[in-house]
C-alpha positions in Angstrom: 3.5 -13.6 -24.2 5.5 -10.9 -22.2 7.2 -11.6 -19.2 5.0 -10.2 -16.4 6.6 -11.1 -13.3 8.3 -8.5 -10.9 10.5 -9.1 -8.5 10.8 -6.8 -4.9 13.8 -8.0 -3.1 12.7 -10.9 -1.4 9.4 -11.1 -3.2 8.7 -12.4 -6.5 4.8 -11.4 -7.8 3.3 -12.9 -11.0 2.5 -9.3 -12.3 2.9 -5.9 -10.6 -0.7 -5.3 -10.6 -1.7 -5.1 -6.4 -4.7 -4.0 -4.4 -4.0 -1.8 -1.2 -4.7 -1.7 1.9 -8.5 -0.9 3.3 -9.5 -0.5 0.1 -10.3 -3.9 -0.6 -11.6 -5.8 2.9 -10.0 -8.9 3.6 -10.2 -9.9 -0.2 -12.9 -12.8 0.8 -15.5 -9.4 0.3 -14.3 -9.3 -3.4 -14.6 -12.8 -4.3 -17.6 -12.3 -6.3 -16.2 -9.7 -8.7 -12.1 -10.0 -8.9 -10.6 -13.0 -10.5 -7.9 -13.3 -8.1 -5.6 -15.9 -10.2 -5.2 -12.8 -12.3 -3.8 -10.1 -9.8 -0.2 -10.1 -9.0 -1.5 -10.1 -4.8 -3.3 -8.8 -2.5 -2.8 -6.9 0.6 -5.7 -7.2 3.1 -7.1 -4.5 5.1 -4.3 -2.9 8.3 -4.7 -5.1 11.6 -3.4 -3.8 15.1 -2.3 -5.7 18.2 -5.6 -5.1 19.8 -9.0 -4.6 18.0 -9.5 -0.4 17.3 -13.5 0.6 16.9 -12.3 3.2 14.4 -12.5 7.1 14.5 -16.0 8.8 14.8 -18.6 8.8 11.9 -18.8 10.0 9.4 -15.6 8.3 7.7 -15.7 9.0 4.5 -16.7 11.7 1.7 -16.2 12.4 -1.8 -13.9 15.4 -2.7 -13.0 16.8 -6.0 -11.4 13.8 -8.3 -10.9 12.2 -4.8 -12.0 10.9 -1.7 -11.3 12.0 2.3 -11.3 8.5 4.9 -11.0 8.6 8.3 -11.5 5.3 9.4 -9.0 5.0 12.2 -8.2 1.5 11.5 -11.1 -0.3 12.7 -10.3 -4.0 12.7 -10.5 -6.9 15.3 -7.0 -7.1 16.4 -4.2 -9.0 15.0 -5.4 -12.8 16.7 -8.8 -12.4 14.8 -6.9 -11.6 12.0 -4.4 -14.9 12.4 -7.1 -17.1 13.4 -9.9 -16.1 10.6 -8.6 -14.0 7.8 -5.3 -15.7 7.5 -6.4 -19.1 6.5 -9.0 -17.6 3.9 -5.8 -16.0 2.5 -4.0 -19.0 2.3 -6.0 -20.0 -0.3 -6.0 -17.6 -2.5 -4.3 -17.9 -5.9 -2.1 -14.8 -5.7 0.7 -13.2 -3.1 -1.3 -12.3 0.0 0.8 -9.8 2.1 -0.2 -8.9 5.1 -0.4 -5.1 6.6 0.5 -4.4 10.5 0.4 -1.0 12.2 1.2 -0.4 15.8 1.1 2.5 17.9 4.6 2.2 19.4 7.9 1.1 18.0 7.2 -2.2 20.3 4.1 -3.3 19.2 5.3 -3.1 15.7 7.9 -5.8 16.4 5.7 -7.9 18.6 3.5 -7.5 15.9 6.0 -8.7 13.5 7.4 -11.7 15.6 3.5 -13.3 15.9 3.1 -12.9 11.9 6.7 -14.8 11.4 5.3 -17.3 14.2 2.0 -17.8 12.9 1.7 -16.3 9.7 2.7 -19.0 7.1 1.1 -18.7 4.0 1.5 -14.7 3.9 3.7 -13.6 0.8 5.1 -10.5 2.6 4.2 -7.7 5.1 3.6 -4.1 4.6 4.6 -1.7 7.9 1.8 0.6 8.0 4.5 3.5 9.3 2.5 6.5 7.8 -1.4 6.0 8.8 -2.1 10.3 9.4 -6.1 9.6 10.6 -6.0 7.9 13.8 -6.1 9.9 16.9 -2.5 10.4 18.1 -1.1 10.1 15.1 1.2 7.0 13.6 2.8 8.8 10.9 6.1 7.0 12.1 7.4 8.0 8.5 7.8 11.1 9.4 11.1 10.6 10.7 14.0 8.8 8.9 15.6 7.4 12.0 12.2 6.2 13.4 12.0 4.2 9.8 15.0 2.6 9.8 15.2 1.7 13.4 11.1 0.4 13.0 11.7 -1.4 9.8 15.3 -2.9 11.3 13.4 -4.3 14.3 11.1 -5.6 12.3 13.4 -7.3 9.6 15.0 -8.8 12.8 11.5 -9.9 14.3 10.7 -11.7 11.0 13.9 -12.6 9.1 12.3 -14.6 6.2 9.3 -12.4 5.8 10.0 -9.9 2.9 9.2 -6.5 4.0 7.2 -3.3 2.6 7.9 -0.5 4.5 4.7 2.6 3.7 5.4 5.7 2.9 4.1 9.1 4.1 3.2 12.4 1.6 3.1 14.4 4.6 7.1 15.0 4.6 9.3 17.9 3.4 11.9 15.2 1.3 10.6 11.3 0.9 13.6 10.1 -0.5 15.3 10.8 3.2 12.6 8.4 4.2 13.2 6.0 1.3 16.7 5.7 2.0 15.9 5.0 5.8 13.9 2.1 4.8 16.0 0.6 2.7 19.1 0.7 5.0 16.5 -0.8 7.7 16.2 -4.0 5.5 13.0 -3.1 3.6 12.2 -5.2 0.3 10.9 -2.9 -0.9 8.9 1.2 -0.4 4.9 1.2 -1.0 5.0 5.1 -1.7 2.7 6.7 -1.1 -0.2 6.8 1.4 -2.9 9.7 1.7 -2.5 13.1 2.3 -3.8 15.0 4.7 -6.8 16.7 3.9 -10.1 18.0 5.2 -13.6 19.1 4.2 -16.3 21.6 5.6 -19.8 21.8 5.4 -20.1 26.1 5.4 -23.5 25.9 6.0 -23.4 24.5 9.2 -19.6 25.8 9.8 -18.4 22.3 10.9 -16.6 20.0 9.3 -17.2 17.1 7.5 -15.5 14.0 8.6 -15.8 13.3 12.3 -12.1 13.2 13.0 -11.9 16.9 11.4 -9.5 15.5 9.1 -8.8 12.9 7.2 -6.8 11.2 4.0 -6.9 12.2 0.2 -7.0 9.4 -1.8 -8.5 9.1 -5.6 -7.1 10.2 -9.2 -6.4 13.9 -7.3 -3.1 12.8 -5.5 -1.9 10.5 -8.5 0.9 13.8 -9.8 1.9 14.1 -6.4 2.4 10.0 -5.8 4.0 10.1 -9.8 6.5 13.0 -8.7 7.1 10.9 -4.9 7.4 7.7 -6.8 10.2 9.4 -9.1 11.8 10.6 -6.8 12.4 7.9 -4.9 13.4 5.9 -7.8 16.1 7.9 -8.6 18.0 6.8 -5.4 18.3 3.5 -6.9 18.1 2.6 -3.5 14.9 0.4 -3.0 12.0 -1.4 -5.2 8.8 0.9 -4.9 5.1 -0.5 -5.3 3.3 2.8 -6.5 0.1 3.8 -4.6 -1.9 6.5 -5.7 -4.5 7.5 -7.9 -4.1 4.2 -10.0 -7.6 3.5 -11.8 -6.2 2.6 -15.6 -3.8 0.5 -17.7 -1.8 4.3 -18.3 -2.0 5.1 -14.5 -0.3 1.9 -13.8 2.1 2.4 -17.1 2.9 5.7 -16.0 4.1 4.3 -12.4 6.2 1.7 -13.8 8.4 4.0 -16.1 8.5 6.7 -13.4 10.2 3.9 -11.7 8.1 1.7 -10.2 8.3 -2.3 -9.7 4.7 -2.6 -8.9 1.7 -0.7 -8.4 -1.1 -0.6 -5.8 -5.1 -0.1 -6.7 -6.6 1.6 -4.0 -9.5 3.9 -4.2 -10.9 2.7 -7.3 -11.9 -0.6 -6.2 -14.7 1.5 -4.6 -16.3 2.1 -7.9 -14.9 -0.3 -10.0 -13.7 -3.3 -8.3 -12.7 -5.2 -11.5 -10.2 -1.7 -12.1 -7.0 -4.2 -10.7 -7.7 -7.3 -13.2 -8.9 -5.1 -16.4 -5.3 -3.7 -16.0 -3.4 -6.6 -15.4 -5.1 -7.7 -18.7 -4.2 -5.5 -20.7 -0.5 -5.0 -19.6 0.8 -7.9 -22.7 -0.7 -5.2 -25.1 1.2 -2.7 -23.6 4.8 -4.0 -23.4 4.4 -5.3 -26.8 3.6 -1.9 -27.7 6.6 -0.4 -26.1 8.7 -3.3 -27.7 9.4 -5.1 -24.2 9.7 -8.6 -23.9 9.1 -8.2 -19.6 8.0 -5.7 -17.4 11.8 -5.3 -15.9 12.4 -3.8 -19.3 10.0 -0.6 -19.0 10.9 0.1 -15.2 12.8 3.8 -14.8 12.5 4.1 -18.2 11.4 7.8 -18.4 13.2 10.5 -20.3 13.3 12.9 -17.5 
């Protein structure tokens, strides 16, 4: 049996086969139809400092190969989240890392300092830095030295908590971004989040979503998140947890000799929520096809 385990700095994960962020609740929804024991982790659903009622309906609609979310982070704040989610998570047999987003630099680190206070039992947390649907805008990843100083706070806030720093599209050069986060103490880069995109209903000349715009998720993005994910790994800089278009055991091969250390499921868990474990599965096959005795083998391995 192949070696399947994956290290990302800090953070060791049984297999780099994840679920993201608000695609898959607070993983208590899936409990009926993932096998958790078989999924490398889980990372629940974003969480602010105070509970956010979301953008305006409608939230979601399919696009071409993809799909366009606004939700606007609706959640019920980051206590409800200690208090009711966490000790469900506790239990889980996988890495459960938390995801924080806050709407300045401050909350962020307060943010951060509760989790390391309270927030035993969580694996790691993921800095939501590049959310581009909520009104005002928290695309913190937009700027390298808004990353690094973020992500440094934060490291500082919660010294034994390993770190994901999320990545923004929505830039002119993601390595610059990378390379912030990494010299801010992040474990590791989840690259990448949605990109902005819209939808109009010509008939009516309005728009679609009720926050005009919204994020591109879905199998449509996965060349752009490949060519980011690249990219990035060519700085040798920082471990990257791929996110993007992953629905299949070669999206998630792909991803892993591009350069990545792990990869995300997002958007298919919509449609197929037993995508993440059918994957996992079939990863031994895989490696043993390739000739690899562990996944660390594979990793960067492209011919580019």
């Amino acid at each position: 049996m192949p070696d399947l385990s994956v290290t990302l700095g800090r953070l060791t994960l049984r297999n780099p086969v994840l679920v993201a962020s608000g695609t898959f609740g607070y993983a208590r929804e899936m409990t009926h139809f993932v096998d958790f024991a078989k999924l490398g982790g889980v990372v629940p659903k974003t969480v602010t400092q105070a509970p956010r009622a979301g953008n305006a309906p409608p939230r979601t609609v399919e696009t071409a190969s993809g799909m366009l979310n606004a939700i606007g982070l609706d959640n019920d704040g980051l206590e409800h989240f200690l208090g009711h989610h966490l000790p469900y998570l506790r239990t889980l047999p996988t890495a459960a890392i938390g995801n924080i987003a806050g709407k300045t630099e401050e909350e962020f680190v307060a943010m951060a300092a509760r989790v390391a206070e309270a927030g035993q039992g969580l694996a790691g947390l993921e800095l939501n830095l590049s959310c581009p649907n909520v009104s005002g805008g928290l695309d913190f990843a937009t700027d390298p030295e808004v990353t690094k100083r973020i992500v440094r706070r934060c490291r500082d806030a919660c010294p034994n908590i390993p770190l994901l720093a999320k990545l923004t599209p929505n830039v002119t050069d993601i390595t610059l971004i990378a390379r912030a986060a990494a010299d801010g103490g992040a474990d590791a880069v989840s690259a990448v989040n949605t990109f902005v995109g819209m939808a109009v209903d010509w008939r009516r000349r309005k728009p679609i979503l009720g926050n005009v715009t919204g994020g591109l998720s879905g199998p449509a993005i996965k060349p752009l998140a490949l060519r980011a994910v690249w990219r990035i790994a060519k700085l040798k800089a920082v471990p990257i947890v791929a996110v993007g278009g992953i629905a299949t055991l070669d999206d998630a091969m792909d991803f892993l000799v591009a350069g990545a250390s792990a990869v995300q499921v997002g958007t298919a868990n919509f449609y197929d929520p037993t995508a993440s474990v059918r994957i996992a599965e079939a990863l031994p096959d895989a490696l043993r096809l390739l000739g690899a005795e562990r996944v660390s083998d594979i990793i960067g391995t492209l011919n580019a």
